[in-house]
C-alpha positions as CSV (number, residue, x, y, z in Angstrom):
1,X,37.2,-7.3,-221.9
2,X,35.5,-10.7,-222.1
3,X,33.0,-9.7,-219.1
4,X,32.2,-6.6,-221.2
5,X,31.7,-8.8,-224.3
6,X,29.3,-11.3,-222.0
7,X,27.1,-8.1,-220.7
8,X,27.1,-6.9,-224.5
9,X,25.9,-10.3,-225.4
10,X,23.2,-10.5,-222.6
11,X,21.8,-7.1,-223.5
12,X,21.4,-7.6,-227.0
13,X,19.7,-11.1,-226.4
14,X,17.3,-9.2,-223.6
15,X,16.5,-6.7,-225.8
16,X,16.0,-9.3,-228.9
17,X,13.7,-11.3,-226.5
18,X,11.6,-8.3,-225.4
19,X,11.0,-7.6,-228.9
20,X,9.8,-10.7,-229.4
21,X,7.2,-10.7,-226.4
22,X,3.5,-10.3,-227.6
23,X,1.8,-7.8,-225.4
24,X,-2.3,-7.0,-225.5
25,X,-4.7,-4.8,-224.2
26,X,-8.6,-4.7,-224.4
27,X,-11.1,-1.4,-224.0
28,X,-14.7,-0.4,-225.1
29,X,-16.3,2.7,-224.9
30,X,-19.8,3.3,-225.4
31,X,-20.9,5.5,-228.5
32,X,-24.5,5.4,-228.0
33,X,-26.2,8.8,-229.6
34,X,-28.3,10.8,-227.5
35,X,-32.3,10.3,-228.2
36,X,-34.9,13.3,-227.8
37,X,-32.3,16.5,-228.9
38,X,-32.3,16.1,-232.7
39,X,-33.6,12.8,-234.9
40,X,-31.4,9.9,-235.3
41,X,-31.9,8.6,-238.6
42,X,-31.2,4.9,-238.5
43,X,-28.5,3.6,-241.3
44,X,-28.9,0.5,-243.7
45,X,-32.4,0.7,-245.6
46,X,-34.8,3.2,-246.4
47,X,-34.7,6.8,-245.6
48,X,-36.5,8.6,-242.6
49,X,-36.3,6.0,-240.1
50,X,-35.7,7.5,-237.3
51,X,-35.0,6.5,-233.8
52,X,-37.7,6.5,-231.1
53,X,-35.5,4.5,-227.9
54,X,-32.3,2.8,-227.0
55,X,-32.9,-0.9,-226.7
56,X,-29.0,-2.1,-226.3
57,X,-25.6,0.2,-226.5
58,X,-23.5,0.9,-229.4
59,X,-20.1,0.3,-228.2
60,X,-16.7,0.7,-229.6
61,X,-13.8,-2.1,-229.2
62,X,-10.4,-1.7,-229.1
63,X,-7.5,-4.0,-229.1
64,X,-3.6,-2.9,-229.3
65,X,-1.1,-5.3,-229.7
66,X,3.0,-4.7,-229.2
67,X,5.6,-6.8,-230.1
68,X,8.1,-4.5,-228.2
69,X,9.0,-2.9,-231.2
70,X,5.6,-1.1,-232.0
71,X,1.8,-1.0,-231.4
72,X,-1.2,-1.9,-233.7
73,X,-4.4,-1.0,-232.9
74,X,-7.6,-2.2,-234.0
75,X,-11.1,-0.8,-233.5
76,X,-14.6,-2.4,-234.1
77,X,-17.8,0.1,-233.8
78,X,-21.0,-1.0,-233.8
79,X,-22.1,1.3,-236.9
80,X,-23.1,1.1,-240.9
81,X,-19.9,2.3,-241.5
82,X,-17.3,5.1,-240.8
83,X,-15.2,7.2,-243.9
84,X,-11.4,7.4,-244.7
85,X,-12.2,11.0,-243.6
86,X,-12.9,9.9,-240.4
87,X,-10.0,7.2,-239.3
88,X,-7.6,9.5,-240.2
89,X,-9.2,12.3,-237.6
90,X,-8.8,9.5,-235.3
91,X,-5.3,8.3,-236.5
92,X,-4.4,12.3,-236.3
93,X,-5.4,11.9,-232.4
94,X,-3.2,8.5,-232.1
95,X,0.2,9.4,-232.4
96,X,3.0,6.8,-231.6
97,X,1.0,3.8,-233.2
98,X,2.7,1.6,-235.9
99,X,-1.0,1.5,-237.6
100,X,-4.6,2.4,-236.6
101,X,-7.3,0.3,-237.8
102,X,-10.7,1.4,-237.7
103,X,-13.8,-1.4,-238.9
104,X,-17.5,-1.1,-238.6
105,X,-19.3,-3.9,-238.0
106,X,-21.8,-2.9,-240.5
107,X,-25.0,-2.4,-237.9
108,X,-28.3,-1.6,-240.1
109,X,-29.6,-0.4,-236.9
110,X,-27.5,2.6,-235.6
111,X,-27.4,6.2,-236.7
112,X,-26.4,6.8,-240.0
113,X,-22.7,7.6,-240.0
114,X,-22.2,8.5,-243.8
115,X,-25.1,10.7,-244.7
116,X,-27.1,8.6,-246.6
117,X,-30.4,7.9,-244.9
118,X,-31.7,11.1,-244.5
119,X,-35.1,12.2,-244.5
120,X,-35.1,12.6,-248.3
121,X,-32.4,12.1,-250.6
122,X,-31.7,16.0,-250.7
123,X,-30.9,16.1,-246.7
124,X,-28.1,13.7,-245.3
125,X,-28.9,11.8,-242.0
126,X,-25.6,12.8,-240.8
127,X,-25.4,14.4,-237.1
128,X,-22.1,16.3,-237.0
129,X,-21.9,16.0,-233.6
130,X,-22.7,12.1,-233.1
131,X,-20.0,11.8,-235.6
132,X,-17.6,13.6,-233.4
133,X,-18.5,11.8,-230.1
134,X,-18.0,8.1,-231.9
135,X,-14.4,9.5,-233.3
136,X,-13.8,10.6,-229.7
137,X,-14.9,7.3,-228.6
138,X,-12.7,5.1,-230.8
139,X,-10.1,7.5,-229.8
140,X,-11.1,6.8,-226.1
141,X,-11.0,2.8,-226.8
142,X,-7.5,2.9,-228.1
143,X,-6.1,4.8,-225.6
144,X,-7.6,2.8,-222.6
145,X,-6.5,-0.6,-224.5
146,X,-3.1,0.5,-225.0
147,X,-2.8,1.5,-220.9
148,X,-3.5,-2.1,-220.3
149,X,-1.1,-3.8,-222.1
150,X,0.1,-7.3,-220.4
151,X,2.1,-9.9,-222.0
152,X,-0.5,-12.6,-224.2
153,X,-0.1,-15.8,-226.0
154,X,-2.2,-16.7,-228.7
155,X,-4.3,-19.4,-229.8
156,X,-6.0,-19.2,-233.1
157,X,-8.7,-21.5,-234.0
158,X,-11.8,-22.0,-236.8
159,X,-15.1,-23.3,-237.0
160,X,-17.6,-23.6,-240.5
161,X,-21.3,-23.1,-240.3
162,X,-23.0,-22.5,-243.3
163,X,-26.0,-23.2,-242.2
164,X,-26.1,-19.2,-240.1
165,X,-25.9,-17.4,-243.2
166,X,-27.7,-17.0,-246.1
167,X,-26.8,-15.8,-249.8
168,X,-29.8,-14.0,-251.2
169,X,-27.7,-13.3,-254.5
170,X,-26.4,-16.1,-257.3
171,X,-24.7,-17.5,-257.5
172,X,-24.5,-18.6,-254.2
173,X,-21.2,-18.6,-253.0
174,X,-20.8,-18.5,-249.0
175,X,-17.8,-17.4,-246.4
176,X,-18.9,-19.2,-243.5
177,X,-15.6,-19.6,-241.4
178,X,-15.6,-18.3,-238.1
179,X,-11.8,-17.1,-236.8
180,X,-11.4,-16.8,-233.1
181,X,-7.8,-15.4,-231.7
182,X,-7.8,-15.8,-227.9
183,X,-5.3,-14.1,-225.5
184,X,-4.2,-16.0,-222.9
185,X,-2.1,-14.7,-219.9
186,X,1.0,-16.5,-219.8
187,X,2.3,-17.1,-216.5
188,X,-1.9,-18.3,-215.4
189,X,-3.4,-19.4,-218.7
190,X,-6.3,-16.7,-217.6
191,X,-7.6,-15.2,-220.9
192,X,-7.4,-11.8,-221.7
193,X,-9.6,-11.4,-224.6
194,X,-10.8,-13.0,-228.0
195,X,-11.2,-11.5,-231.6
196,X,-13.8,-12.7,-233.4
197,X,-14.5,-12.4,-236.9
198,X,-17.3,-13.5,-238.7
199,X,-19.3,-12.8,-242.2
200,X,-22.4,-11.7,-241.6
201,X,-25.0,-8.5,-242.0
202,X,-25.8,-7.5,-238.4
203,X,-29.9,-6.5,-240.0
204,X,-31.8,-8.8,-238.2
205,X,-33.7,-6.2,-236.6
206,X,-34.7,-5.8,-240.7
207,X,-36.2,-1.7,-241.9
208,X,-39.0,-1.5,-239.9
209,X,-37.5,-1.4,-236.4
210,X,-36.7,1.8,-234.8
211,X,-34.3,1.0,-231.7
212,X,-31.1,1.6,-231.6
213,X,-29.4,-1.6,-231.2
214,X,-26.4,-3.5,-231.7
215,X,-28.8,-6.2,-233.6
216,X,-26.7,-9.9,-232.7
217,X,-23.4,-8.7,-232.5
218,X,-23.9,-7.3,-229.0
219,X,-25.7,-10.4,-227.9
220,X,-23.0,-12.3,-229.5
221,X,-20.1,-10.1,-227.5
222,X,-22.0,-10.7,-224.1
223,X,-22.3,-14.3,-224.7
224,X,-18.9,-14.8,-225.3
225,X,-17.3,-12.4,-223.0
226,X,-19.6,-14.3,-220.3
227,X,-18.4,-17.7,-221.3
228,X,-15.1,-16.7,-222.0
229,X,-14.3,-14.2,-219.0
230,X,-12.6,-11.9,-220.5
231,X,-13.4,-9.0,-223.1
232,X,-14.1,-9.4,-226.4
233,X,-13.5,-7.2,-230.2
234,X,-15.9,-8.6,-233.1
235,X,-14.7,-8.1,-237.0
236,X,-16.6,-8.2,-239.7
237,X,-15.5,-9.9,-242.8
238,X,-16.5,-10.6,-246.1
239,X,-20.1,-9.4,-246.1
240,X,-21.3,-8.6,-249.7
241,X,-23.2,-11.2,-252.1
242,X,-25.5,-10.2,-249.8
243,X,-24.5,-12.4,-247.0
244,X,-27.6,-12.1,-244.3
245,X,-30.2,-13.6,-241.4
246,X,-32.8,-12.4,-243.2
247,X,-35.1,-15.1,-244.4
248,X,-32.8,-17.7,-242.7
249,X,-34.0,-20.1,-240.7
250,X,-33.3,-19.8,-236.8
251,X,-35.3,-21.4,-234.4
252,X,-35.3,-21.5,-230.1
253,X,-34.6,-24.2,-227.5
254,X,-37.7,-25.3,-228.1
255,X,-38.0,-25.3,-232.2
256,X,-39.8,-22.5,-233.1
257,X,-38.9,-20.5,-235.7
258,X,-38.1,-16.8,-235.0
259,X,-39.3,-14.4,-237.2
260,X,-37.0,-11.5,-238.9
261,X,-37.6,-8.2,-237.2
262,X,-37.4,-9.2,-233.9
263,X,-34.5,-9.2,-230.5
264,X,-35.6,-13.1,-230.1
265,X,-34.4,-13.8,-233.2
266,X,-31.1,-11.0,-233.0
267,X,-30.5,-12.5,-229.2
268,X,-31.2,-16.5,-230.5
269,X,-28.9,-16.2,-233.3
270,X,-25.9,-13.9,-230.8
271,X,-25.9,-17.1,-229.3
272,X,-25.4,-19.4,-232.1
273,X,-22.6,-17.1,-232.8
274,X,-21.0,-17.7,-229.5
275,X,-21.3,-21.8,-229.8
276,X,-19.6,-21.2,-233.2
277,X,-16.5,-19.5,-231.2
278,X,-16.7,-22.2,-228.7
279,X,-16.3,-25.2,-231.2
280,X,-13.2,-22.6,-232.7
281,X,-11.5,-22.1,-229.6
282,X,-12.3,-25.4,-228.8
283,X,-9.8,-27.0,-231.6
284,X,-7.6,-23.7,-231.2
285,X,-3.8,-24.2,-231.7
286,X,-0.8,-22.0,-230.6
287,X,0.1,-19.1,-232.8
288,X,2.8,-16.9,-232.7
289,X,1.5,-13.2,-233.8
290,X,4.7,-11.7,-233.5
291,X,6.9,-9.6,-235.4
292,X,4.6,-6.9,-236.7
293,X,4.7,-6.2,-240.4
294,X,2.7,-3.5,-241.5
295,X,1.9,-2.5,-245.2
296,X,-0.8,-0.2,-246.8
297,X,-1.4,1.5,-250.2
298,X,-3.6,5.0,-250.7
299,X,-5.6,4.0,-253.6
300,X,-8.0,5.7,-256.2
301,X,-11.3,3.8,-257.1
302,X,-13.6,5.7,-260.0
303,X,-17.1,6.6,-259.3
304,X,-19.2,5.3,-261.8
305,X,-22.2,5.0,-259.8
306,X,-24.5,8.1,-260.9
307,X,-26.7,8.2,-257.8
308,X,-23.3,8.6,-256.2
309,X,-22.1,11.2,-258.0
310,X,-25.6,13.2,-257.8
311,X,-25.2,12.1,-253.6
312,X,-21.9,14.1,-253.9
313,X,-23.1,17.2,-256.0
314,X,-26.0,17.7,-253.4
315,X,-23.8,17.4,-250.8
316,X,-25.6,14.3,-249.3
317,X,-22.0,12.3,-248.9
318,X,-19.4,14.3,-247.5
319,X,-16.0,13.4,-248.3
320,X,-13.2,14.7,-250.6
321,X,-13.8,13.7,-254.5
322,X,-10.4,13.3,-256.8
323,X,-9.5,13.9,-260.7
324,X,-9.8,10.4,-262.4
325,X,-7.2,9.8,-265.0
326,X,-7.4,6.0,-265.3
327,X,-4.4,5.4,-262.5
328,X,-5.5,3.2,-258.9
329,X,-2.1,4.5,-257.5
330,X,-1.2,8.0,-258.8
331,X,1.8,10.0,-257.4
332,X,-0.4,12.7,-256.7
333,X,-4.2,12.9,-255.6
334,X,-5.5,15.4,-256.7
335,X,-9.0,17.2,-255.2
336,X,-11.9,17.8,-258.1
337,X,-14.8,19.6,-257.7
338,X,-16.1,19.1,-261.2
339,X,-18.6,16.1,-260.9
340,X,-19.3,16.1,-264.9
341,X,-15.8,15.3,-265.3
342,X,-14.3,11.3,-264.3
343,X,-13.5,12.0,-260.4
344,X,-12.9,9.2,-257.6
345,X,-12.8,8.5,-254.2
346,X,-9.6,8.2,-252.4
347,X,-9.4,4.3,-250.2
348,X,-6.7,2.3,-248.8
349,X,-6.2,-1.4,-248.6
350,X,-4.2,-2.4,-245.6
351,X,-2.3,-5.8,-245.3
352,X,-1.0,-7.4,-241.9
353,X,1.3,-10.3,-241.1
354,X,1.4,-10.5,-237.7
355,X,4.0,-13.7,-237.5
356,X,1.5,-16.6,-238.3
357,X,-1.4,-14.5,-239.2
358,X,-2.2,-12.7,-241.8
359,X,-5.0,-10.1,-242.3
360,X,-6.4,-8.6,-245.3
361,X,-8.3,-5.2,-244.4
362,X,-11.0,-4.2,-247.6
363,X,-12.6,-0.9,-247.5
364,X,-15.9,-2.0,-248.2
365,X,-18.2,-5.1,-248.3
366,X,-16.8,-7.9,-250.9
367,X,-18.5,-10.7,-252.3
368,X,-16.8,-14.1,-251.4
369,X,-16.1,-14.9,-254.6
370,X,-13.0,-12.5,-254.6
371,X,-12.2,-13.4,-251.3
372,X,-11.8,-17.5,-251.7
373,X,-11.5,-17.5,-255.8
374,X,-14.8,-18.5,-256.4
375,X,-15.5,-16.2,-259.5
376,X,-18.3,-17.6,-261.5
377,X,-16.8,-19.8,-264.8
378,X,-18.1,-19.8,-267.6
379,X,-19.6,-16.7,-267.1
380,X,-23.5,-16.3,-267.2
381,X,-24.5,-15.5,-271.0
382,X,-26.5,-12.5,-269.2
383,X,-23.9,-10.9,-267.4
384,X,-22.8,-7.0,-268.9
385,X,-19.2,-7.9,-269.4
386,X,-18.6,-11.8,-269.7
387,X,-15.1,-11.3,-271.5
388,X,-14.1,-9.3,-268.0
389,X,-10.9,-11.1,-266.5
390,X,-11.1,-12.9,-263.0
391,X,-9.7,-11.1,-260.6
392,X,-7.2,-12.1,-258.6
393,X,-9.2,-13.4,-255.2
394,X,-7.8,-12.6,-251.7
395,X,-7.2,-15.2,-249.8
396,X,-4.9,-17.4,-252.2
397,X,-2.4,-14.2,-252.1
398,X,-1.8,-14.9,-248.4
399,X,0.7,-18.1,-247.8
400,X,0.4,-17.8,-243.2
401,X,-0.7,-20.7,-241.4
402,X,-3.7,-18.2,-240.2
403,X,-5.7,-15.6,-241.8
404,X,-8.6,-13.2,-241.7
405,X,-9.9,-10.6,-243.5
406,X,-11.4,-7.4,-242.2
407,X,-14.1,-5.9,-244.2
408,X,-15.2,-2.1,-244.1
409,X,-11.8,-1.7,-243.4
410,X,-10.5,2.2,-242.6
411,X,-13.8,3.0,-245.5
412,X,-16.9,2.1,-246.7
413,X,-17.0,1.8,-250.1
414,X,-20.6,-0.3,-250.4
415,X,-20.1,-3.5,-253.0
416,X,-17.1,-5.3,-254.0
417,X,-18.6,-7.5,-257.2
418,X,-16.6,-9.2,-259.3
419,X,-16.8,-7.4,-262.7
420,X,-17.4,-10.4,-264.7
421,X,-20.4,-11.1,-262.2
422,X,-21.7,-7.3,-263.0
423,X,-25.7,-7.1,-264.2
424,X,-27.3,-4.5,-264.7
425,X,-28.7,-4.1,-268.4
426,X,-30.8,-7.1,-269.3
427,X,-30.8,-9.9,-270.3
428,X,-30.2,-10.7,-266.6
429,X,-28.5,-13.3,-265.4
430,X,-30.1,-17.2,-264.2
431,X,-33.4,-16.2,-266.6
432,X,-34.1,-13.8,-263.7
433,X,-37.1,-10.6,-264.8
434,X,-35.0,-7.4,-262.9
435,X,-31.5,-7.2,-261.6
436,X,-30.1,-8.5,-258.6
437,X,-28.9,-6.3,-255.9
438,X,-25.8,-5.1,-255.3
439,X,-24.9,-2.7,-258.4
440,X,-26.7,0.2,-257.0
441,X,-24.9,0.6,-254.0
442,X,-21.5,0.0,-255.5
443,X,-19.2,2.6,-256.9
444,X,-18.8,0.8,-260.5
445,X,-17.7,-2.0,-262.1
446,X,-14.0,-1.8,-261.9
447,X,-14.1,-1.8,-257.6
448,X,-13.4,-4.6,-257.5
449,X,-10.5,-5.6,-260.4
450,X,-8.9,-2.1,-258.7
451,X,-9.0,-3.4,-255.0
452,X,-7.8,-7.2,-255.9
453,X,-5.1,-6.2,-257.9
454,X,-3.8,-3.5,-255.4
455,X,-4.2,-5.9,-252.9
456,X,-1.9,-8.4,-254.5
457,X,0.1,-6.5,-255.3
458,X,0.4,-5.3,-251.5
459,X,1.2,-7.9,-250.3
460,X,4.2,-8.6,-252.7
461,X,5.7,-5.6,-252.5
């Protein structure tokens, strides 16, 4: 009797022990479209640019991690953005997975994956069949990654640079950490892989460049994955404000400054990325990412933007539309078709603790003030609703030693503004003539109270 309460013992410690054991796996597969059968239009600023060459691959990046009790994927694709519509055609493909996460990193210089930089505003830029060969792709990634599984340990470290980004909107409020997660074999110490994540638009190539490209996060990937020997999956993070390269300073070895438009520039600035993830890695601590916990909410999020809702009527964006009745979280969502009535788009906001690390995944690009509770206060006389409530900001909600925050998260939604930071009727804010940028490619004014408070509110459920 005792020996058969030691083997009881011993299997339940073995099986508690194996659940415990962080596992990880690292694939890409290229998504490049296909120039010369159709036009690529290129995503991210005017309409009708279309493609002429391939000057670097589009890739998508996988990473699956187990803590032997499930799996979580992640994918990063070097696009503008992908649609709810479309991460759950490639969750659909996925079974067996705790969560799928699908990102973009928010390239201005790959094919338009959401129909909006067409050749006129009547026609979307949208190539039903690219679309399916980069869901196959992701698809592809996950599948590979997860067949490679091997045991991990983590280190998890940060670095600041606020001198590699620039805020071209007041105020000026900057997220310029750097998270790098690197996967090191246990038994050798050999590394595995690194996530990076980092806040940044990839548009250095700016709107008048018509190669496909990467723009510096694939020089920024090969950089690293060279220095580091081992694979690597970029994130991007909090984005809006605007946070950019353009008009920022970068010069070469030799002091020159590199001028916006060009690969020198996207290549010089790839590499400033990957001395950033040196200097994190370089004070990097050990970090336990296991267990898994998991949680997401389906949300509703009003379209008040009317070039939106005229997009959707013409059929230039392509995705489901819902009734509007004032509730983020209904218990039913419920397809419209009748524009002229209050409809919205249906989102989700994903939240991770992975043991020490937490990750906040935002369907869209937020501004920084919501992510590090840096909401302007007072509020500027000119602003359209200066009596609007802050909201509350992301980061403070998470309490882990570690966190992240993955932006374009399973959606693109555009901008995230805080509401009391909203200007579009004059008198405009800072004494400035016209309005800042942002509002017209943002679904409305309440984005981003909806997303904060759902986010919150995720995370203490």
């Amino acid at each position: 009797m005792k020996l058969i309460a030691c083997l009881f013992v011993l299997a339940i410690t073995s099986l508690l022990n194996a659940a415990d054991t962080l596992s990880v796996g690292f694939a890409e597969v290229d998504v490049t479209p296909v120039i010369g059968k159709t036009p690529v239009y290129l995503a991210g600023f005017g309409q009708g640019r279309i493609a002429t060459r391939v000057h670097d691959p589009l890739m998508a990046r996988a990473v699956v991690l187990g803590d032997g009790r499930g799996k979580i994927a992640i994918v990063s694709v070097d696009v503008v953005g992908v649609f709810l519509t479309s991460v759950e055609r490639i969750r659909s493909e996925l079974p067996g997975f705790q969560y799928v996460l699908v990102s973009a990193t928010h390239n201005h210089e790959g094919p338009d994956t959401l129909g909006l930089w067409g050749p006129n505003p009547l026609v979307p830029g949208l190539d039903a069949d690219y679309l399916a060969k980069l869901e196959a792709g992701c698809v592809a990634a996950v599948k590979q990654a997860s067949a490679s599984l091997k045991p991990a340990v983590v280190k998890i470290g940060t670095a600041k640079a606020p001198e590699l980004i620039r805020d071209n909107r007041l105020p000026e409020v900057k997220h310029d950490d750097l998270v790098a997660i690197e996967f090191l074999d246990p038994k050798t110490d050999a590394a595995l892989g690194t996530i990076v994540q980092w806040n940044c638009h990839p548009e250095v190539l700016d709107s008048k460049n018509t190669e496909i490209t990467a723009d510096f996060v694939g020089y920024a990937v090969r950089k690293i994955r060279e220095r580091r020997k081992a694979p690597v999956v970029y994130l991007t993070g909090t984005v809006g404000g605007l946070m950019t390269t353009l008009r920022l300073k970068v010069t070469d070895a030799a002091g020159k400054e590199l001028s916006d438009g060009t690969f020198e520039k996207a290549e010089r600035y790839g590499e400033m990325l990957a001395e950033l993830a040196d200097r994190a890695l370089a004070s990097a601590v050990p970090a336990t990412l296991t267990p898994f916990t998991v949680k997401t909410q389906r949300v509703l999020l009003p379209i008040d933007n009317n070039l939106y809702r005229l997009a959707w009527k013409l059929g230039t964006l392509r995705r489901p539309i819902f009734r509007w009745d004032g509730e983020p979280t209904p218990r039913d969502f419920v397809e419209s078709i009748d524009i002229a009535k209050p409809v919205a788009v249906r989102s989700e906001v994903g939240y991770l603790k992975l043991g020490e690390l937490e990750v906040a995944v935002i369907p869209g690009e937020i501004y920084p003030e919501l992510v590090l509770d840096r909401v302007q206060n007072p509020v500027d006389p000119g602003a359209d609703y200066p009596m609007a409530a802050i909201e509350p900001a992301i980061y403070p909600a998470m309490k882990a030693k570690h966190r992240i925050l993955i932006g374009l998260g399973n959606d693109e939604l555009g901008y995230i503004l805080p509401k009391r930071q909203w200007d579009e009727k004059p008198p405009y804010c800072y004494g400035l003539k016209k309005a800042q940028y942002g509002e017209e490619n943002s679904l409305g004014p309440e984005t981003g109270p909806i997303l904060c408070k759902v986010f919150r509110d995720l995370v203490n459920r």
